[in-house]
LUMMI-112778 format. One line per field, with one value per residue (C-alpha): x, y, z; residue number from 1; residue in one letter. Coordinates in nm, 3 decimals, always signed. Layout:
x: [X, ...];
y: [Y, ...];
z: [Z, ...];
pos: [NUM, ...];
code: [a, ...];
//
This chain:
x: [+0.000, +0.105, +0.261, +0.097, +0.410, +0.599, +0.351, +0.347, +0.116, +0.151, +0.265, +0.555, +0.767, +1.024, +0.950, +1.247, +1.104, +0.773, +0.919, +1.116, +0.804, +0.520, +0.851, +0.877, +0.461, +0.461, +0.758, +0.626, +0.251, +0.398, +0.592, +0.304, +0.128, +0.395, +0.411, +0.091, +0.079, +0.350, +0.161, -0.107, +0.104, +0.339, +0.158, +0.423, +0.248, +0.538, +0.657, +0.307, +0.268, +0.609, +0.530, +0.203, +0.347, +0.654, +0.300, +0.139, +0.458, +0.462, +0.138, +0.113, +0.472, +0.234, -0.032, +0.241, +0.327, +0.019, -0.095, +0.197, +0.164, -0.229, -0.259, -0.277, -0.084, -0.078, +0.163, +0.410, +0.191, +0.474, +0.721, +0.418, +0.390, +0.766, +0.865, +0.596, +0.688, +1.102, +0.918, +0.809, +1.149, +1.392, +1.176, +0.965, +1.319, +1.514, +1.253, +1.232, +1.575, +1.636, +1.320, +1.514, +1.878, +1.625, +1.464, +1.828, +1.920, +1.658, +1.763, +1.969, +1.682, +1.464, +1.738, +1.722, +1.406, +1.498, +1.441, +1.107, +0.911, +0.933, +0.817, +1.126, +1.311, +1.077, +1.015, +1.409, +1.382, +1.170, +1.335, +1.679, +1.570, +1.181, +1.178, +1.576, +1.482, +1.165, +1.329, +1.638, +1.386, +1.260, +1.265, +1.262, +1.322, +1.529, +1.741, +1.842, +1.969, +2.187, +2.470, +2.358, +2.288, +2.575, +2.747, +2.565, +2.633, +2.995, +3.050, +2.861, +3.024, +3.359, +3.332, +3.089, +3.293, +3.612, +3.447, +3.326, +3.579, +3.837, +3.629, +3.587, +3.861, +3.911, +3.563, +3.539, +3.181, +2.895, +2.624, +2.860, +2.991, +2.643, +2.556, +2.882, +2.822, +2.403, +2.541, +2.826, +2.597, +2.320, +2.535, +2.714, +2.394, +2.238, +2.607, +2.601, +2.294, +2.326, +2.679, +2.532, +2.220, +2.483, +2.706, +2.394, +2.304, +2.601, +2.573, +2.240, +2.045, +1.663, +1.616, +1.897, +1.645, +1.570, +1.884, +2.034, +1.717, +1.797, +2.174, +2.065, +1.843, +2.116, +2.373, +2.117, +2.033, +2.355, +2.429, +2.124, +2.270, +2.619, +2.476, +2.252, +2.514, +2.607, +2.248, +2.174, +2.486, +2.581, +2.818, +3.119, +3.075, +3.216, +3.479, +3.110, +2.966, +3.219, +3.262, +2.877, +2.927, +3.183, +2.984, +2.683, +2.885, +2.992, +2.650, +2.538, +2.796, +2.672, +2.327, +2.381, +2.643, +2.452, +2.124, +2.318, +2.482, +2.128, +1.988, +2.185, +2.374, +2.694, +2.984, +2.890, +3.215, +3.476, +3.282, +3.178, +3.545, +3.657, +3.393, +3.448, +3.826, +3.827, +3.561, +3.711, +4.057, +3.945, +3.790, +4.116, +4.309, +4.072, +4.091, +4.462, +4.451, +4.227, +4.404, +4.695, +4.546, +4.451, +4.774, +4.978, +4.679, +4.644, +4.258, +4.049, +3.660, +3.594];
y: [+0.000, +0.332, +0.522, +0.856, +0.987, +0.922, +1.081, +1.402, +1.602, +1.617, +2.018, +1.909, +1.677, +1.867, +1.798, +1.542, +1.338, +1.337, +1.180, +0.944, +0.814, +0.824, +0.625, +0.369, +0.368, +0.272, +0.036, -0.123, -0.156, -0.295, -0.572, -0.676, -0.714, -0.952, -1.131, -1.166, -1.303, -1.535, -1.682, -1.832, -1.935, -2.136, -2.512, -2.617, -2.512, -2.421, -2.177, -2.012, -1.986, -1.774, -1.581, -1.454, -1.381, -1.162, -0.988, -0.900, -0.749, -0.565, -0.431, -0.361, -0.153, +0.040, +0.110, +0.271, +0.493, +0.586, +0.693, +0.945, +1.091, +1.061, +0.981, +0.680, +0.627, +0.393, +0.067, +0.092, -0.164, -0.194, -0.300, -0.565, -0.692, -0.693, -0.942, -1.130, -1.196, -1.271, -1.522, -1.734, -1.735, -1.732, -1.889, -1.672, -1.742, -1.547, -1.238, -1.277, -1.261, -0.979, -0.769, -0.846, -0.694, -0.372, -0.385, -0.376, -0.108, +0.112, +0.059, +0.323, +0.536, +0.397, +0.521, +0.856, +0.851, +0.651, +1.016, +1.091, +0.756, +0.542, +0.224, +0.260, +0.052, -0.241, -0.199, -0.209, -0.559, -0.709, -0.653, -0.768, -1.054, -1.195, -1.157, -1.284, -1.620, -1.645, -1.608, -1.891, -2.085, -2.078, -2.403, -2.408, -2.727, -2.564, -2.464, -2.856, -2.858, -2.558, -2.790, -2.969, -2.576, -2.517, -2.813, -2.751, -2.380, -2.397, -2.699, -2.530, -2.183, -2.323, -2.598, -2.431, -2.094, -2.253, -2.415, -2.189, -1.908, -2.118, -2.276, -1.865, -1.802, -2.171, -2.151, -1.750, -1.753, -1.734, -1.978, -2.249, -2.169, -2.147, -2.495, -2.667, -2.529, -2.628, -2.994, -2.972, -2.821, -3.074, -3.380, -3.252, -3.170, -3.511, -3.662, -3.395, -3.511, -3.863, -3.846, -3.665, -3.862, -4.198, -4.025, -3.907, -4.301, -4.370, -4.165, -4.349, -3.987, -4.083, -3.743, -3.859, -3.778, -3.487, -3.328, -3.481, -3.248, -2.940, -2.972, -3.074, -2.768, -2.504, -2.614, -2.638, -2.271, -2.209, -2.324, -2.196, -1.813, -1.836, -1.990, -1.697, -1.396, -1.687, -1.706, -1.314, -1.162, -1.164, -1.479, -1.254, -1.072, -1.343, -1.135, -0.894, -1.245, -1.336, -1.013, -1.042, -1.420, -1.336, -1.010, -1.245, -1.512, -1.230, -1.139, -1.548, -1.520, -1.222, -1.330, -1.672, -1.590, -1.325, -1.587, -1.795, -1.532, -1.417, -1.710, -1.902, -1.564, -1.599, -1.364, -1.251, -1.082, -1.404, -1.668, -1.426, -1.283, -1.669, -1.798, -1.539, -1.568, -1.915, -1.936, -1.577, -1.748, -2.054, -1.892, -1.680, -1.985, -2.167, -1.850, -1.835, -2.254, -2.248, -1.915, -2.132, -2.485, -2.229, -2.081, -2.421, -2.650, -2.375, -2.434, -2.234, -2.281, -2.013];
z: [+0.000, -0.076, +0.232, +0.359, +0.466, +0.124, -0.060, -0.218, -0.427, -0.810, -0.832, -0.564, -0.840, -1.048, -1.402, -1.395, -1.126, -1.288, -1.579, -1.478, -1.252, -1.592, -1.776, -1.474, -1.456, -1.844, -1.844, -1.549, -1.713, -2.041, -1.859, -1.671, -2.002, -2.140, -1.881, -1.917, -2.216, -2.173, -1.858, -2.086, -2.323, -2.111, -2.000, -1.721, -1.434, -1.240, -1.495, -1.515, -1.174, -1.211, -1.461, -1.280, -1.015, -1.234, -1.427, -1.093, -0.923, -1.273, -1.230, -0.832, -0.954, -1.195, -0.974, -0.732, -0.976, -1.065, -0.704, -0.713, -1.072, -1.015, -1.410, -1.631, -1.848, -2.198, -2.224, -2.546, -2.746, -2.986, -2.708, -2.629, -3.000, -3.068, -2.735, -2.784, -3.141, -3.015, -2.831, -3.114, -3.277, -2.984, -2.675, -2.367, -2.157, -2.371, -2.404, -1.994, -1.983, -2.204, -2.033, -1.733, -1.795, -1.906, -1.553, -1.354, -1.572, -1.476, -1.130, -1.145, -1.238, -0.929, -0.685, -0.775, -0.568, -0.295, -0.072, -0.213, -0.269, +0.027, -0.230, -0.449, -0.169, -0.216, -0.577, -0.652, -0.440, -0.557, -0.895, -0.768, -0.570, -0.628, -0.998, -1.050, -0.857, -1.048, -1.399, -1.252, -1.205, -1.580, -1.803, -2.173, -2.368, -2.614, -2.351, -2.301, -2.650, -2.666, -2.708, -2.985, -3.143, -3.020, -3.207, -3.519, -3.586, -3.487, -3.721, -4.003, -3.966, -3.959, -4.269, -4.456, -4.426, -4.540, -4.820, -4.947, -4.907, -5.067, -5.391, -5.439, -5.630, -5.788, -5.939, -5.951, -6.044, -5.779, -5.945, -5.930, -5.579, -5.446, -5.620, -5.463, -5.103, -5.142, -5.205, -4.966, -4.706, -4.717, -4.683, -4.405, -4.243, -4.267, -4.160, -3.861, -3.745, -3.824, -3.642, -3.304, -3.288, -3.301, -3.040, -2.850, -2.792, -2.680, -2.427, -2.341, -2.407, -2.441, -2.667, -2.867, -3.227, -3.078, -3.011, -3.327, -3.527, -3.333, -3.443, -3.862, -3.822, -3.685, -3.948, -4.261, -4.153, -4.122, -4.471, -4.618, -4.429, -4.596, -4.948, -4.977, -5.108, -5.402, -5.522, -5.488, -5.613, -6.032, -6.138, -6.180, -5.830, -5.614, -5.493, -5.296, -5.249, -5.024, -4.821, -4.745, -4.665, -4.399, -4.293, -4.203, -4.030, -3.811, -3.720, -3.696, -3.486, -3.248, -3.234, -3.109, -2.859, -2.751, -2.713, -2.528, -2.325, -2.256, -2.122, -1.939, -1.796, -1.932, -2.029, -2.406, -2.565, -2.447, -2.656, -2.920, -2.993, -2.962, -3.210, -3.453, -3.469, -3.522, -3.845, -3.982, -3.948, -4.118, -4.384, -4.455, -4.469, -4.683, -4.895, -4.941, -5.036, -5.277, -5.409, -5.413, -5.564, -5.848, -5.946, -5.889, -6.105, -6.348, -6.314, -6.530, -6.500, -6.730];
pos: [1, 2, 3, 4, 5, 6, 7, 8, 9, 10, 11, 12, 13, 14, 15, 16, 17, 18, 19, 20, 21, 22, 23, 24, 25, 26, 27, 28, 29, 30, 31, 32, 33, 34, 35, 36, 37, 38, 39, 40, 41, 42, 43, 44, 45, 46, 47, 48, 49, 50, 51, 52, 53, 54, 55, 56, 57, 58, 59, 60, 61, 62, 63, 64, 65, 66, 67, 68, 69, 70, 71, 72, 73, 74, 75, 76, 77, 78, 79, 80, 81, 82, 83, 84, 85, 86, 87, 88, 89, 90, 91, 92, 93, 94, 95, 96, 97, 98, 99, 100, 101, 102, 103, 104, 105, 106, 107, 108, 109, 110, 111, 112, 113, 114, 115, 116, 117, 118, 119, 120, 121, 122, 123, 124, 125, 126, 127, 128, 129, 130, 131, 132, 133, 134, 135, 136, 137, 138, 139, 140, 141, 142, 143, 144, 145, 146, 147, 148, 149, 150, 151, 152, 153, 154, 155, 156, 157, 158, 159, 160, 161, 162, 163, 164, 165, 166, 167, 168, 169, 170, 171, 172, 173, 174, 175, 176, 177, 178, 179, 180, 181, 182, 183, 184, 185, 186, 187, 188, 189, 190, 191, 192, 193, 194, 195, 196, 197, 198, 199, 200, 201, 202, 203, 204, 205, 206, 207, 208, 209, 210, 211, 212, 213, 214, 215, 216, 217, 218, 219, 220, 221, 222, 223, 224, 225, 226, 227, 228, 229, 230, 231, 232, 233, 234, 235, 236, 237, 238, 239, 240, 241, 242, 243, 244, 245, 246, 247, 248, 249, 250, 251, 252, 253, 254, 255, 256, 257, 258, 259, 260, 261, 262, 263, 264, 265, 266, 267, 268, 269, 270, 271, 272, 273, 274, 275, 276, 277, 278, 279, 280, 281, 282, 283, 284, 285, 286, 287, 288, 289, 290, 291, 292, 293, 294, 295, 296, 297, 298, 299, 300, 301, 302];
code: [x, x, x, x, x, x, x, x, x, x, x, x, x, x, x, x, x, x, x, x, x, x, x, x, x, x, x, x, x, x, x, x, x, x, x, x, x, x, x, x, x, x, x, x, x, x, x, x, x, x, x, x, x, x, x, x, x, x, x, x, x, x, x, x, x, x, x, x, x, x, x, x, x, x, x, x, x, x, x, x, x, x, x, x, x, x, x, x, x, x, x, x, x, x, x, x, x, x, x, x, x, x, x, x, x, x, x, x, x, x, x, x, x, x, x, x, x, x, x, x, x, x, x, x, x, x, x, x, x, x, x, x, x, x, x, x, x, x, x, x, x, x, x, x, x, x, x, x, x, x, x, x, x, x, x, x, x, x, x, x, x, x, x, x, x, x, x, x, x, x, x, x, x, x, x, x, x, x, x, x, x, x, x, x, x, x, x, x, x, x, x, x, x, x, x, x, x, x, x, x, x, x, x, x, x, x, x, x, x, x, x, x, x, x, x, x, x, x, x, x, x, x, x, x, x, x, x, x, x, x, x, x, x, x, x, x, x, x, x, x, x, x, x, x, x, x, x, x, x, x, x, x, x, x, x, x, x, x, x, x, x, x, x, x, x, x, x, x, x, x, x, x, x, x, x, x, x, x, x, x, x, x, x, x, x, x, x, x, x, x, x, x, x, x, x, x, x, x, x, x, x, x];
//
């Protein structure tokens, strides 16, 4: 409940503190709406339980802000539709996740008026504590299979990359590149799969299929990702087809370490830098041998 003492009529805030409590009353509003959302969504009872409770905190956080700017306020509908869309494609635990580094951020905000709203020391922990434990405790299946992502991406990146980067200048044109990676790329998916869903067995992993699936799928999007310049791009422009293969296995690169980083809390920039060495460094050595297999065959496609 909203403390007598703390409270303070509307023509007392400075214009500052006024809006930094209608931005907290609106960010606070929309978050109660995704989590909203994501609480009928989710069938795991324990996990919906969670996120009610996370959507009511969100609201009762509202409501205090309301009672001190005595107006209501609108949530950002567009915030609302675009997480709720991330969490068809990436999974509710990264969207929670992601909502959540926004929340501590805004902490900073919150303590700015620690000495005029009494409820900013229990809003700020309940943010820190209540809603961190509730997210921990967060369960996605895809989550279970990160390594076999993991282990399909990286393999892709790395062969695929260097395939293709070094049949660039033997074959020089990009219809014929694109065709060699589309078969190369396919095999090696079924073989990736086939080869985890084996080793997965031998482990004596019940989900063996399914983590063997969720690796085929990562590398054939993968290959599908770095094929793509090769079908778009003239025959004779190989040379831009292979800067804007290497530009997007930088950013497959970002976005998955950052997913990961994301949900399961872990240090982003390390495994990002580390990832992105290794495929840029096998490309440029592919590069540099197929250079070399075409000036010491004298092949000549043309």
């Amino acid at each position: 409940m909203l403390k007598k003492r703390g409270y303070m009529k509307e023509h007392d805030y400075s214009a500052a503190t006024r809006k930094l409590m209608l931005q907290f009353q609106k960010d606070e509003l929309t978050s109660a709406i995704i989590y909203g959302h994501f609480a009928k969504r989710i069938k795991d009872p324990h996990n919906r339980k969670a996120m009610e409770k996370i959507a009511r905190e969100e609201a009762s956080h509202a409501q205090i802000w309301q009672q001190y700017t005595g107006q209501k306020v609108c949530p950002n509908y567009l915030k609302v539709w675009w997480y709720v869309l991330l969490t068809y494609v990436l999974g509710y635990t990264f969207v929670v996740k992601l909502l959540e580094l926004g929340e501590y951020d805004g902490i900073k905000g919150l303590e700015q008026l620690l000495c005029e709203v009494d409820e900013v020391k229990h809003i700020i922990e309940q943010e820190k504590e209540h809603e961190k434990s509730l997210i921990e405790m967060l369960d996605e299946e895809r989550l279970n299979y990160v390594g076999a992502m993991v282990l399909g991406l990286n393999d892709a990146l790395v062969e695929l990359t260097g395939t293709i980067a070094g049949l660039t200048f033997v074959l020089m044109n990009t219809s014929l590149i694109a065709m060699a990676g589309i078969i190369t790329g396919i095999a090696a998916t079924l073989s990736m799969a086939a080869s985890n869903y084996l080793a997965e067995r031998a482990d004596g992993n019940p989900k063996a299929l399914i983590a063997s699936i969720y690796t085929g799928v990562a590398y054939l999007v993968t290959v599908v990702c770095l094929v793509l310049p090769y079908l778009v791009f003239p025959q004779t422009m190989f040379i831009s087809a292979l800067f804007c293969m290497i530009g997007i296995v930088v950013f497959l690169v970002f976005v998955f370490n950052y997913y990961i980083a994301t949900v399961k809390s872990e240090p982003f920039w390390p495994k990002f830098i580390e990832m992105a060495v290794i495929s840029l460094s096998v490309a440029l050595i592919s590069f540099l041998i197929g250079l070399l297999a075409k000036l010491c065959f004298g092949i000549d496609v043309g």
